[in-house]
Kinemage of the C-alpha trace (Angstrom):
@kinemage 1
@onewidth
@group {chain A} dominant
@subgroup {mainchain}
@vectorlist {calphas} color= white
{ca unk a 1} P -23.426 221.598 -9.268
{ca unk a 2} L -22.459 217.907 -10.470
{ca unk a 3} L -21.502 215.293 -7.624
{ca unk a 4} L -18.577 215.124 -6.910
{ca unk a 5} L -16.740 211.374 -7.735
{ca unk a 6} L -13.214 212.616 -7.120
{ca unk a 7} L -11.277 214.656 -4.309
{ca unk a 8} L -7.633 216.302 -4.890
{ca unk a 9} L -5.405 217.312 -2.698
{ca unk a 10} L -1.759 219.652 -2.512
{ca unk a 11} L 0.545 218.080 0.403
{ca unk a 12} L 2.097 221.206 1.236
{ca unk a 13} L 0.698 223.312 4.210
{ca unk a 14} L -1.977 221.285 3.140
{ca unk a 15} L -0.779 217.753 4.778
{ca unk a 16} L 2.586 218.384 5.772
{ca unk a 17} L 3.934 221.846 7.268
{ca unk a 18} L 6.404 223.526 5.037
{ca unk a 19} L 8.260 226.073 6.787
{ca unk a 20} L 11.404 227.261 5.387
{ca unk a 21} L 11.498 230.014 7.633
{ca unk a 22} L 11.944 227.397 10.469
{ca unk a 23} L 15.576 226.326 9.164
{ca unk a 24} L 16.728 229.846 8.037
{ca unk a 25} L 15.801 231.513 11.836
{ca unk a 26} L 18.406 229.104 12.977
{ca unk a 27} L 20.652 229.988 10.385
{ca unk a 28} L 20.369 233.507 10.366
{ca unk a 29} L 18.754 234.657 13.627
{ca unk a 30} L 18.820 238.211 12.669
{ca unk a 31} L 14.820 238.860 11.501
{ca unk a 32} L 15.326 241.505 8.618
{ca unk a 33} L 18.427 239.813 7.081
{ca unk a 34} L 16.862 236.450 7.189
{ca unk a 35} L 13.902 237.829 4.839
{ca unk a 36} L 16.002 239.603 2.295
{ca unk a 37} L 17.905 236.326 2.313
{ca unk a 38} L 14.783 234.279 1.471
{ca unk a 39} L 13.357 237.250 -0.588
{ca unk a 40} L 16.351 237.569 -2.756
{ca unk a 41} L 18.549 234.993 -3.012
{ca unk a 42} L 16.575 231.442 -2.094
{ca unk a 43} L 13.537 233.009 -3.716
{ca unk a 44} L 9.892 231.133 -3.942
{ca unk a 45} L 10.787 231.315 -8.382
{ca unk a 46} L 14.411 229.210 -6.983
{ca unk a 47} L 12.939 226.332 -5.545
{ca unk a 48} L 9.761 226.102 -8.034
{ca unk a 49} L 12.456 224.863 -10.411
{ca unk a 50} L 13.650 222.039 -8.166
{ca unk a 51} L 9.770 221.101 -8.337
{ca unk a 52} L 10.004 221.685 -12.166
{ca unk a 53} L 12.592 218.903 -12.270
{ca unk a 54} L 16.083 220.499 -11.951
{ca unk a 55} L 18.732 219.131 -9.919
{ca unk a 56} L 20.062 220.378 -6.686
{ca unk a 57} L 23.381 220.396 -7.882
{ca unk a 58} L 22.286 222.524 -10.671
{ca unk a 59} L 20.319 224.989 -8.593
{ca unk a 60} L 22.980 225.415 -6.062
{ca unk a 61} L 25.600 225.860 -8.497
{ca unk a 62} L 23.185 228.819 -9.749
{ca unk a 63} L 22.030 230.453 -6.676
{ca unk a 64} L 26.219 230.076 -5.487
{ca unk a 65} L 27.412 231.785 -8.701
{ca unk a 66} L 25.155 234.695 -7.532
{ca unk a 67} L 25.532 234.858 -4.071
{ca unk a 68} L 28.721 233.166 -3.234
{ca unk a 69} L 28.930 234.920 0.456
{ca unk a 70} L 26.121 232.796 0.717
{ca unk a 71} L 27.409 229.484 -0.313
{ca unk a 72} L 26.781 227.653 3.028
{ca unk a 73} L 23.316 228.899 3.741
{ca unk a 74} L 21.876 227.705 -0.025
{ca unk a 75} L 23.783 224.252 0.367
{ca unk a 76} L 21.702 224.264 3.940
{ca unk a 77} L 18.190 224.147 2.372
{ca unk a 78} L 19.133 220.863 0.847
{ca unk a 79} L 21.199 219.826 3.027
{ca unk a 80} L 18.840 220.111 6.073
{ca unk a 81} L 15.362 220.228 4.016
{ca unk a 82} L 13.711 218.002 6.871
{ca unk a 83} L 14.028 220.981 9.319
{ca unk a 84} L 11.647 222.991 7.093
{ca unk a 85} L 9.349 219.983 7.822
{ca unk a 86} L 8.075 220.124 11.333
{ca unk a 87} L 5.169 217.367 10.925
{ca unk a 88} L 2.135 216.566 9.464
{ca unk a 89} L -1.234 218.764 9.727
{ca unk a 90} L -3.025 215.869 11.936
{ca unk a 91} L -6.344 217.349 11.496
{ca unk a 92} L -5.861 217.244 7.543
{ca unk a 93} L -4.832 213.571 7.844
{ca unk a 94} L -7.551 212.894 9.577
{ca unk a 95} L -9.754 214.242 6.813
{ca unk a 96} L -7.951 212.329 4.173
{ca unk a 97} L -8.307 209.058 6.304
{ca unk a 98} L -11.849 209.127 6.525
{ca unk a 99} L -12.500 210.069 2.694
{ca unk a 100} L -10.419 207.058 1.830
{ca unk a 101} L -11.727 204.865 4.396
{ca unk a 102} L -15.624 205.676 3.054
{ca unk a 103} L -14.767 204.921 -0.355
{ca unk a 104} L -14.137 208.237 -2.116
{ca unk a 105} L -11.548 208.583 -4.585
{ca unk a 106} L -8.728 210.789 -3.449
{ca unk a 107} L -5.478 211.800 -5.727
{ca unk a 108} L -2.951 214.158 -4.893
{ca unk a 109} L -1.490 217.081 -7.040
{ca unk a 110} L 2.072 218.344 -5.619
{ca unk a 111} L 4.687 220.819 -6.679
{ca unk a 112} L 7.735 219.003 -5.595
{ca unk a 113} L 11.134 217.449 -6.371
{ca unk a 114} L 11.552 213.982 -6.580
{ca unk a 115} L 13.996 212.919 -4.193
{ca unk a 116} L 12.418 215.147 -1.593
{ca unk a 117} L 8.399 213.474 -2.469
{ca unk a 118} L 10.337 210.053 -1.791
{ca unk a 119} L 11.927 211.166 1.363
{ca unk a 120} L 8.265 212.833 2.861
{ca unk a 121} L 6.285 209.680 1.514
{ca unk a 122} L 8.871 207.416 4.132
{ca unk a 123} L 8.387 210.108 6.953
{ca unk a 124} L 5.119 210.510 6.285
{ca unk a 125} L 3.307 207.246 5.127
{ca unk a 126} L 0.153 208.371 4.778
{ca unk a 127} L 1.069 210.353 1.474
{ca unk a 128} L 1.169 207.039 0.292
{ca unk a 129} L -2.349 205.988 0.475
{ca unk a 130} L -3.614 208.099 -2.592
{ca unk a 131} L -4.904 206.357 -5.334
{ca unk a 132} L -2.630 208.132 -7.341
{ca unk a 133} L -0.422 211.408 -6.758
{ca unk a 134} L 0.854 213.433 -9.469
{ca unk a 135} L 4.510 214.712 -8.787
{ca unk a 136} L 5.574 218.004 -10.453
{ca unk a 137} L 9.173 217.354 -10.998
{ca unk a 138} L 8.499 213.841 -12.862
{ca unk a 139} L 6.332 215.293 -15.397
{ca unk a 140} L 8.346 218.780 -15.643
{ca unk a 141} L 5.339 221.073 -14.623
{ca unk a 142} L 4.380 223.143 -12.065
{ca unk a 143} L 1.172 224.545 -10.731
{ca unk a 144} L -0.580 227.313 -11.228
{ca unk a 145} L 0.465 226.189 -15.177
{ca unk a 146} L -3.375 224.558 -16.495
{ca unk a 147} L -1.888 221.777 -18.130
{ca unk a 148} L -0.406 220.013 -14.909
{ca unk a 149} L -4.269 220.045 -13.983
{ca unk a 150} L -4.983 218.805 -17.557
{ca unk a 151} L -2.413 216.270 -17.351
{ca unk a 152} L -3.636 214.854 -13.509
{ca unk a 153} L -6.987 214.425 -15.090
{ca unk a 154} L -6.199 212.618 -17.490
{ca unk a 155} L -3.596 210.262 -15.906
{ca unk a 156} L -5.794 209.355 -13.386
{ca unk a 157} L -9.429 209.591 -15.578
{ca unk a 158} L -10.885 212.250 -13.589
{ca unk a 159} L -14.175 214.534 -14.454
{ca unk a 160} L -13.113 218.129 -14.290
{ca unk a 161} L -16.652 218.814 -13.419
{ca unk a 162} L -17.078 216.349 -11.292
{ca unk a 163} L -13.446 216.814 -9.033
{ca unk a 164} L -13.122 219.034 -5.758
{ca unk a 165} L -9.835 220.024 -5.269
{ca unk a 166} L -7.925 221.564 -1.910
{ca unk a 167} L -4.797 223.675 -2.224
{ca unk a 168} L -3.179 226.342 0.304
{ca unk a 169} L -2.290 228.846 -2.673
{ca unk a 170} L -4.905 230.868 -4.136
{ca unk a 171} L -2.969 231.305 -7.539
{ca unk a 172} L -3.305 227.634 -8.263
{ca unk a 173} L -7.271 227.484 -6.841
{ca unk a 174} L -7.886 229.908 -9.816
{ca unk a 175} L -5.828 228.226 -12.086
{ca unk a 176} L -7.656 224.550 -11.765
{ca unk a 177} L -11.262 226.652 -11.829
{ca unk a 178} L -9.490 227.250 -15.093
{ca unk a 179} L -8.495 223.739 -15.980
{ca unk a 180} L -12.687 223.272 -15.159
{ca unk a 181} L -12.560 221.755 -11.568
{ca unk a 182} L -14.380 222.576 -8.519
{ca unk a 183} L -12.139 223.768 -6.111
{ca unk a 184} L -11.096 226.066 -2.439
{ca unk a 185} L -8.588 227.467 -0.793
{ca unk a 186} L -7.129 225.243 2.533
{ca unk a 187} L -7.124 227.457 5.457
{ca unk a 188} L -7.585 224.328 8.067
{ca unk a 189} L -9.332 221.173 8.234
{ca unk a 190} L -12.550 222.462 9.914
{ca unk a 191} L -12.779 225.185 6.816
{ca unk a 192} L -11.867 221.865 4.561
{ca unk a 193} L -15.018 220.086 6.454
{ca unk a 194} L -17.003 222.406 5.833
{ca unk a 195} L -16.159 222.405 2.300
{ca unk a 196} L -16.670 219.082 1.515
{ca unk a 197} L -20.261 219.060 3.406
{ca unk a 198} L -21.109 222.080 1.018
{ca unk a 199} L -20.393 219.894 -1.861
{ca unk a 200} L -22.020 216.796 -0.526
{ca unk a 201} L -18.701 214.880 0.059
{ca unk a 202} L -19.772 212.625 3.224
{ca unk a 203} L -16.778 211.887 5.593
{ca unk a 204} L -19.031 209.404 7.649
């Protein structure tokens, strides 16, 4: 196993909680037509094209041509995107803190839109203290695709071999063991620990 010289991390349900559900039980308090809701009409594939770059006017328009009964409950998930956001995973942060504050280099590698990265890096300062973060929706990309991994690497001169990344997806863990970098699953920050100490990645 080569040392590891650089540490990755995905923001979502990896630093900050992201919890659509947590809007849309407000919105629609009834349990089985709030999941066909988010099942079939704001679908997982919906917003992963925000994060590949499209606008919100755009994607509304879309999703309102389809489901115009539902015209005020798909302007809502822009509209009131911070109440998908309960807070940050303090354990996680806690992680990240010491990594940076012992010297390793840690980027960041995040499906996301652009307006909403800006408005979670001034909630959440601490997404600003990467050396580096690569933002899905300014390079039009999206994980699990290989060459957003490919592209991170590169922009921020990273070993494949020698890089340890942390996502909350499986489908994009395989998909940078693909791109050639070490990487595992986030479950919590004690499994993330643990992790790191199996790769020899000293937090103190």
């Amino acid at each position: 196993m080569a040392e590891i010289r650089h540490i990755v991390f995905d923001i979502g349900n990896v630093l900050i909680r992201w919890q659509p559900e947590l809007l849309y039980t407000r919105l629609i308090p009834d349990e089985a037509a709030r999941k066909a809701f988010l099942a079939n009409v704001l679908t997982h594939e919906w917003n992963l094209e925000q994060d590949r770059g499209r606008s919100w006017e755009e994607a509304e328009a879309e999703a309102i041509a389809a489901h115009p009964e539902h015209e005020t409950l798909i302007r809502a998930w822009r509209k009131d995107w911070h109440d998908m956001i309960p807070g940050p995973i303090d354990e996680t942060v806690i992680v990240l803190d010491q990594l940076i504050e012992n010297g390793h280099d840690v980027t960041a590698l995040t499906n996301f839109a652009e307006d909403t990265f800006a408005e979670a890096v001034a909630r959440f300062p601490y997404l600003d203290t990467f050396r580096g973060v690569t933002v899905s929706a300014r390079i039009k990309l999206v994980k699990p695709d290989i060459a957003i991994y490919d592209h991170h690497a590169r922009s921020f001169d990273l070993d494949p071999a020698a890089t340890l990344f942390f996502d909350d997806m499986p489908v994009n863990i395989e998909a940078a063991r693909k791109a050639g970098w070490n990487a595992e699953q986030f479950v919590d920050a004690e499994t993330m620990r643990a992790d790191l100490a199996r790769y020899g990645v000293k937090l103190g």
